[in-house]
N, C-alpha and C positions, 0 to 999 in steps of 0.2 A: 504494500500500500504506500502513495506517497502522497504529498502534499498537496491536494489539487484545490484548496480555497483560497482564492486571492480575490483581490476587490476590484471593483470593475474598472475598468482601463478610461471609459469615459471622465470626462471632467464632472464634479460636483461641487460647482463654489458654492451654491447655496446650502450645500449642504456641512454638517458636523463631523468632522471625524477623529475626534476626542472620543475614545477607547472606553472612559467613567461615563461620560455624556451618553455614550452608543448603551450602557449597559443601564442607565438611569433611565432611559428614554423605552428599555425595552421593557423594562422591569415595572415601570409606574402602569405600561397599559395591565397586565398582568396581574397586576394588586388590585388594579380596579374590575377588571375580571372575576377575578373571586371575591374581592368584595362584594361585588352585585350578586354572586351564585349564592353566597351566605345569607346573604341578608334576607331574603325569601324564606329562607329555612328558618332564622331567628323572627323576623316580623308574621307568620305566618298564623302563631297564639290570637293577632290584633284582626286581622284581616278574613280568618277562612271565614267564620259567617258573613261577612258580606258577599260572598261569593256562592257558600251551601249553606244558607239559612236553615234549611230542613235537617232534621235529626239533631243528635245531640254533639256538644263539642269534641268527644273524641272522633266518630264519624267526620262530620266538618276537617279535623286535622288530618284525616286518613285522607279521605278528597286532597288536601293540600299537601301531601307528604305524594300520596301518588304522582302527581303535578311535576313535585321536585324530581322525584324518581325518574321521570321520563327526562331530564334532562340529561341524568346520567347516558342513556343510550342513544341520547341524539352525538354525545362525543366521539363516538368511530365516525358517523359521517360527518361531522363535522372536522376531524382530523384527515380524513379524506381527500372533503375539499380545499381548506387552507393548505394544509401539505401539495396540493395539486398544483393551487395558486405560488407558495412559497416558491417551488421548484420551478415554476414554470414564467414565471411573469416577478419572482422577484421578494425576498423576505419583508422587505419595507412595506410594500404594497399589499402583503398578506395582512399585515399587524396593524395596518391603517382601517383595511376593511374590518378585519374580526372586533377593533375596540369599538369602530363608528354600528357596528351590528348590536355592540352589546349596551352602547348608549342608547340605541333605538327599545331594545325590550326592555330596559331598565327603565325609559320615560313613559312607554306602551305602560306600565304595570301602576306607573305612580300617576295617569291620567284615566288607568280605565273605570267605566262605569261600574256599577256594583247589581245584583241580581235583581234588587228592589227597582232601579231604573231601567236594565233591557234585560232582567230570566234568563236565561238559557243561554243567554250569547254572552255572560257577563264570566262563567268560567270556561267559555268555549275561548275567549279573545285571552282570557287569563292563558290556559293553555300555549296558543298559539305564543305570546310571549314569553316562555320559559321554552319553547322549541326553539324559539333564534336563539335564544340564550344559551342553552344546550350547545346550539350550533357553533355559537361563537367560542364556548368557554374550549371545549374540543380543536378548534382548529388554533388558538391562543399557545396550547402547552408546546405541539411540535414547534410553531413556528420561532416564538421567542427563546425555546431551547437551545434551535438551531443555531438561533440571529449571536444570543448570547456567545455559546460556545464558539462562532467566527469571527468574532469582532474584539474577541479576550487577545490580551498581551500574552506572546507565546512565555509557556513555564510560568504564569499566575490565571490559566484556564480555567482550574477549577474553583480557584477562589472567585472568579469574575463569575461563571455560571453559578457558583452557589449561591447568588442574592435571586435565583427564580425563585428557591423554595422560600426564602427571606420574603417576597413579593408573596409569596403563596400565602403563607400562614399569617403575612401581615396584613392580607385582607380580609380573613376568620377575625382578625383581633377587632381590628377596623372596625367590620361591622358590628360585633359583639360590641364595643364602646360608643359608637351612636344609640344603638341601642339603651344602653345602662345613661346616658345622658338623656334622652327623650323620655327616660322612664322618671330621671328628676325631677323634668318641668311637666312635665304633662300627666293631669290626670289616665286614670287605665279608660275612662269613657272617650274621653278626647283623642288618646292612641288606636282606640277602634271605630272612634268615626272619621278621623282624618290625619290621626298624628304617623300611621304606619307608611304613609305613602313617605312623608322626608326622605328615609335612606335610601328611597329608589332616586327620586329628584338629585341629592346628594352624589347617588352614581352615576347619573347622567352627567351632570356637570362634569365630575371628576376624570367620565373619559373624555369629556371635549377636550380638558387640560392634556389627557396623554397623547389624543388625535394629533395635537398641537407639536408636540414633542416628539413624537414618529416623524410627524411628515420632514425634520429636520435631518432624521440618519441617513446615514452613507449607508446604500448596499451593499451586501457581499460576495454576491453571485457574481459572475461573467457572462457573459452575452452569450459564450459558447455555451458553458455551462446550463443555460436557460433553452438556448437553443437546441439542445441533445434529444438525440430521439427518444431516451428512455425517460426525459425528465419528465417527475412527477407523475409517473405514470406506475400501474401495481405490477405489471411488467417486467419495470425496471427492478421493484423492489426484489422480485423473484429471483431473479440473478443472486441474489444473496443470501441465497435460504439459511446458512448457517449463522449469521449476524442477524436475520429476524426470527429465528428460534431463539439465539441466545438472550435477544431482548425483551421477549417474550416473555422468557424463564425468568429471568430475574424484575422484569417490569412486574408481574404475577404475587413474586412475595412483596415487595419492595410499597406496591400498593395496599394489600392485606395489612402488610403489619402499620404502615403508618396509619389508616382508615378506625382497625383495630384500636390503636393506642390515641387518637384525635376524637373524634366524632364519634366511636362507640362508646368510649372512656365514660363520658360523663355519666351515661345511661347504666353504666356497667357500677360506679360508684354507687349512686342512687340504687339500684336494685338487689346486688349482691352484696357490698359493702355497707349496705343500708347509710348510705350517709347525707344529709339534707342537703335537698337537691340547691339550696344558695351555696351552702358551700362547695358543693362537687363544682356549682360553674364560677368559682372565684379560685379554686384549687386550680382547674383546667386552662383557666387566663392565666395564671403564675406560669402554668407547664409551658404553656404557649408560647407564651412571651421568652422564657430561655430555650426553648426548639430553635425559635427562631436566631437567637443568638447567636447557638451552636454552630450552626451551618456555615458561614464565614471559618470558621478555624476551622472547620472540618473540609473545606472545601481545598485550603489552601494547606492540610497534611495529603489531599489527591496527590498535589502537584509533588511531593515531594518525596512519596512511597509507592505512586504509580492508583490510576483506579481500578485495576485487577483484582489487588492486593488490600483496595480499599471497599471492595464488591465480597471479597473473599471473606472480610472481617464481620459483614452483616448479614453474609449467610452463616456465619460462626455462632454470632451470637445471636443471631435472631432464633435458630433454632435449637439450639438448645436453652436460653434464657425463656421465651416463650410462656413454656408450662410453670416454670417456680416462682416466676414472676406473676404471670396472672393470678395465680393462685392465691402468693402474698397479696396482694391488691384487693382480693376480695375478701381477705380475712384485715386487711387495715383499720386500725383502733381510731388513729388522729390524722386531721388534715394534713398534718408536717410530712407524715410518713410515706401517705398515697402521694404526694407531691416529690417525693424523693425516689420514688419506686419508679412514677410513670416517668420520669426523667430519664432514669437509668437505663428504662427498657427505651427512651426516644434516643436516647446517646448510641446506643447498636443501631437504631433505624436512620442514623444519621449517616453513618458508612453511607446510606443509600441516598437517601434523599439532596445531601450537600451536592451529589454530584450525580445526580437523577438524567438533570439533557445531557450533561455534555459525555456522560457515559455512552447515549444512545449513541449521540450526532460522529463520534472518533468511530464506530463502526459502518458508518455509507459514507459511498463518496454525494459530492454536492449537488448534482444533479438530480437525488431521489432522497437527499437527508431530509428533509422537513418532512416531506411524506410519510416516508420511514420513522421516522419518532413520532409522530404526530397518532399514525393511525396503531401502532404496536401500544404505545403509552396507551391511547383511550380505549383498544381494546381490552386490554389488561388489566385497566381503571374499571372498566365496567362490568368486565367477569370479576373480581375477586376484589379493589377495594368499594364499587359501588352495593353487591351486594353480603360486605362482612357484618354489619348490622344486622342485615336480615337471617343470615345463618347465623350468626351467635344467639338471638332472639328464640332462631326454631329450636338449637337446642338446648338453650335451657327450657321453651315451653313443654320439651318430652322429659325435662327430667336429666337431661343428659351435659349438662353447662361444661364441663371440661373438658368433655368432646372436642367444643370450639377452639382452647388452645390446643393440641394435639392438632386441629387442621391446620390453623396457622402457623405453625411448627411445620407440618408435612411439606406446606407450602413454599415456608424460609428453605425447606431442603432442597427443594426442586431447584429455586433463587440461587443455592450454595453450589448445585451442580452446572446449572449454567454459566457461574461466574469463572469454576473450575478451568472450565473449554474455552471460554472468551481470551482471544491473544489480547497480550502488554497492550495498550496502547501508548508507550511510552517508544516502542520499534516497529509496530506493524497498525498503528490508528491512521486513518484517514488526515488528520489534525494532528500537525507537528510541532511540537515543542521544539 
């Protein structure tokens, strides 16, 4: 493999090609991204009855939980087509579309009518705006993975890519904190007849901010590059069936267990650990908040012990830590503890996450990488970390709760043998140091 990403040979004076700026620039649409993808899930308490007035509030939240759900599987095709776009017409112009797409659902939600003024069209258009949204959040991950990991100073790669996942979890936080602010000023009456729409408002604006800040990056592609006959095409991907099994295999665990230790966490506190659900979601903000930390230093020990070796370490300890860990977490007495534990278990899922794209993007060359991360990541995402909630849920409703770690363990194994067979990218990656 050699080095085939270089920046396009055209002139670009209006454009930025500041290395911090190109990674600020990619990173802020991305935060607003998932900012808007949470914020639905947290505002959702305020909002379902206007949407399914009928039956009672947990009904009402299942309507609105299924809602979310569906945007999980709009992410393969949306990875799809942004990866299609990326490779074919250009990373800048991918990332420009996907945030102006996810401003458009985010304003769609905080303008639409409610059941009581058009029935039936009131969560049919609700829908509809959580498909774009889907769409865009899916075509979002390849593209700004890829952008990131080409536009990084060679030998500081992975610490440049690891502010995706910084973007990522800073928009879980984001949201969760407009939230806890709205909840000071505004009565709970006031947040359900109008106070739930702000954070969508809030996200629309915030992409016009990142709209703004894309259109100013330097490309990365080359004209050949764009012009290839396999670019962006599944085609092309197939050429490399060995590099999209291995992505696969470890995209697989690397989703589970972070999904796992995120967003089922809190539910798994409250239920097993019996612990009050304010505290579980002021525990889980603390966890968050040093997740996010983490990944900066962890991105930049990539660059310095290779991401093989750093893929090696999270199938290590992801599967065997797994079971002792969850376990302790469910028997946890004090807040301090759960708070030290889910840490410990996010420290192993950081091998994966700090260096989540640029792990993918060093295995294709440039003409089919966005696509190739784009659609293996939301595949991945949507087998195993979109539905770990719902299997840990089924088994503990049989009775079977530990079951679930032991799959997530099976999984980290699968993760640990894929990482096994993935070559160095430090001598045979696509992307040179």
């Amino acid at each position: 493999m050699s080095d085939s990403t270089t920046f396009d040979s055209k002139p670009h004076d209006h454009k930025i090609h500041n290395p911090v700026f190109s990674i600020i620039g990619a990173s802020s649409g991305n935060l607003v991204e998932w900012y808007d993808f949470y914020a639905y899930s947290f505002t959702s308490l305020y909002f379902a009855a206007a949407f399914f007035p009928k039956g009672d509030p947990t009904s009402q939240l299942l309507n609105t939980a299924g809602i979310f759900a569906v945007g999980f599987f709009m992410r393969p095709l949306g990875g799809w087509l942004f990866g299609r776009i990326a490779d074919k017409y250009g990373r800048r112009n991918s990332m420009m579309i996907s945030v102006l797409m996810m401003c458009f659902g985010s304003l769609m939600v905080a303008c639409l009518p409610t059941y009581a003024s058009i029935g039936h069209f009131a969560p049919l258009l609700l829908l509809v705006a959580r498909l774009i949204q889907g769409l865009s959040v899916g075509g979002e991950y390849g593209t700004s993975a890829t952008y990131m990991s080409e536009v990084a100073v060679a030998g500081k790669r992975g610490f440049y890519a690891s502010f995706q996942y910084v973007t990522l979890i800073g928009g879980q936080l984001l949201a969760t904190l407009v939230l806890v602010v709205l909840q000071q000023f505004l009565s709970p009456e006031e947040l359900r007849d109008w106070g739930w729409r702000i954070p969508f408002v809030i996200g629309a604006a915030a992409a016009v901010v990142a709209l703004f800040l894309r259109r100013a990056l330097v490309e990365t592609t080359t004209e050949a590059s764009r012009k290839n006959a396999q670019a962006g095409t599944i085609k092309g991907i197939l050429q490399h069936p060995r590099a999209l099994l291995t992505v696969l295999g470890y995209t697989a665990g690397g989703s589970l267990a972070f999904y796992t230790y995120t967003t089922y966490m809190q539910k798994y506190l409250v239920n097993t650990a019996h612990m009050n659900a304010e505290t579980a979601t002021l525990v889980m903000t603390a966890v968050l908040f040093c997740f996010m930390l983490l990944q900066p230093a962890f991105g930049a020990l990539s660059d310095r012990i290779g991401r093989r070796n750093m893929m090696i370490c999270f199938g290590i300890l992801t599967m065997l830590g797994t079971v002792p860990l969850m376990t302790a977490i469910g028997q946890v007495q004090t807040p301090f503890a759960a708070l030290a534990l889910i840490l410990s278990a996010l420290a192993g899922v950081s091998f994966y996450t700090s260096i989540s794209g640029i792990v993918k993007a060093e295995m294709f060359p440039p003409e089919v990488r966005a696509l190739a991360v784009g659609l293996s990541y939301a595949i991945g995402n949507a087998l195993f970390g979109g539905t770990a909630e719902y299997v840990a849920l089924l088994f503990k409703s049989n009775g079977h709760e530990s079951a679930f770690f032991w799959y997530v363990a099976a999984v980290c194994a699968v993760a640990l043998a894929a990482s096994w067979i993935m070559p160095d990218s430090r001598r045979h990656g696509y992307l040179k140091d």
